[in-house]
Structure formats: structure tokens, C-alpha cells
C-alpha positions as CSV (number, residue, x, y, z in Angstrom):
1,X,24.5,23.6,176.4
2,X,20.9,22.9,176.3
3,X,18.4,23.1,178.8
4,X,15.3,20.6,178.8
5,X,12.5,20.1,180.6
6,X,9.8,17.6,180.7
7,X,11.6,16.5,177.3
8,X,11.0,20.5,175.6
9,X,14.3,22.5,175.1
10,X,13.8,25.8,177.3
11,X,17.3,27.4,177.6
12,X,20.0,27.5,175.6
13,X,23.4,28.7,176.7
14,X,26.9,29.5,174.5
15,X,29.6,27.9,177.1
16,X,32.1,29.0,174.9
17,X,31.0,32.8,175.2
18,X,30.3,32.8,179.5
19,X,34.0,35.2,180.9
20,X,32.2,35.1,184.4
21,X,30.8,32.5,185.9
22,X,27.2,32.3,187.5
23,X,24.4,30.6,189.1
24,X,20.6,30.3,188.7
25,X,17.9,28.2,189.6
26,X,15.3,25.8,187.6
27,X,12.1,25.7,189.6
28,X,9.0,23.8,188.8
29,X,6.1,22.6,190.4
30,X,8.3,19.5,190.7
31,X,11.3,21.3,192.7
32,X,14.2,23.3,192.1
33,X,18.2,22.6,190.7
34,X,21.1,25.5,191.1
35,X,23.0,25.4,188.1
36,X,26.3,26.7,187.6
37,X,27.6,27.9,184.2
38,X,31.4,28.6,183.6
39,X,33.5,28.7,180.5
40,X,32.9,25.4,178.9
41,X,31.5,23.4,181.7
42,X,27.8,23.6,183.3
43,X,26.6,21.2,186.4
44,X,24.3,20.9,188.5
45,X,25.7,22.2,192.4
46,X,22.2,21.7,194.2
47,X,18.7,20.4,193.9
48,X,16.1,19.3,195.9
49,X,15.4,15.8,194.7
50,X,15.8,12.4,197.0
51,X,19.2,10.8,194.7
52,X,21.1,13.8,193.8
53,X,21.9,12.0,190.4
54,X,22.6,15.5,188.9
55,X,24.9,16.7,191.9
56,X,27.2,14.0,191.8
57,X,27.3,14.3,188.3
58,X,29.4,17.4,188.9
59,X,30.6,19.1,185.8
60,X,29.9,18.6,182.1
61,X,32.2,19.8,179.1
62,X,31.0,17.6,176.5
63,X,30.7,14.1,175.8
64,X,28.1,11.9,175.5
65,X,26.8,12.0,178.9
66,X,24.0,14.2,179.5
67,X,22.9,16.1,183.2
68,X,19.6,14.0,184.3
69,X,17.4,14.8,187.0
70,X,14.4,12.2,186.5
71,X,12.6,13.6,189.3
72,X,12.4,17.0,188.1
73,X,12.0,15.7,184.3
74,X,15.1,18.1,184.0
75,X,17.9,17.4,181.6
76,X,21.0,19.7,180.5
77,X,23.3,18.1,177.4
78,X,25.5,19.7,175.2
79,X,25.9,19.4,171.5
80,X,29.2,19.3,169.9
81,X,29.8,21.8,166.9
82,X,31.4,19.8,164.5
């Protein structure tokens, strides 16, 4: 998974290789998300934006679909290994 903000690639994380799960926050000057990483998957659980776009996202594995938190120019994709 890849971590971007403000459109600049600033974390990126081996789902394949996390055994136990965790949590962390991104905090900018424009507010914070809680992420949580497990084997395969990464989501957003909380943030303190107005929509909560990227909590009701829930869960991402792979696919096409990208994480997106306009507010916090935050975005969190993943790239397929083929």
C-alpha cells in the first residue's frame, strides 16, 4: 500500500508481510486519520474531516479503488504486483 499526501508518496507499507495488526495516525496541519494495517487490507477507522469519505470506505485489499480523504489531501492505494 502506498501512502500519499498532498499528491507526494510518504509511506509505503508491505501488506503481504504485516502478522500483527496495528494502528497509527496521519496528522497534518490539515487534521488527522487512524489507519489500520492488517494482512492484506489497510482502511481508514477514524479521521477528523466533515464526510468521513475514507471511514466508510472501510477496508481495501486491492482493486482499483483508492482510500481518499480530499480534506486532508490524503490518499492510500495499492499497487498490484503483477
Amino acid at each position: 500500500a502506498r501512502i500519499w499526501l498532498d499528491g507526494e508518496i510518504t509511506q509505503e507499507i508491505d501488506l503481504t508481510a504485516v502478522v500483527i495488526p496495528y494502528e497509527f495516525d496521519i496528522t497534518t496541519e490539515l487534521g488527522t486519520n487512524r489507519v489500520r494495517v492488517e494482512h492484506g487490507s489497510i482502511q481508514v477507522v477514524s479521521a477528523d474531516c466533515p464526510d468521513q469519505v475514507c471511514v466508510d470506505m472501510g477496508p481495501i485489499s486491492g482493486g482499483y479503488v483508492p482510500i481518499a480523504c480530499v480534506p486532508h489531501e490524503l490518499v492510500i492505494d495499492i499497487v498490484s504486483e503483477d
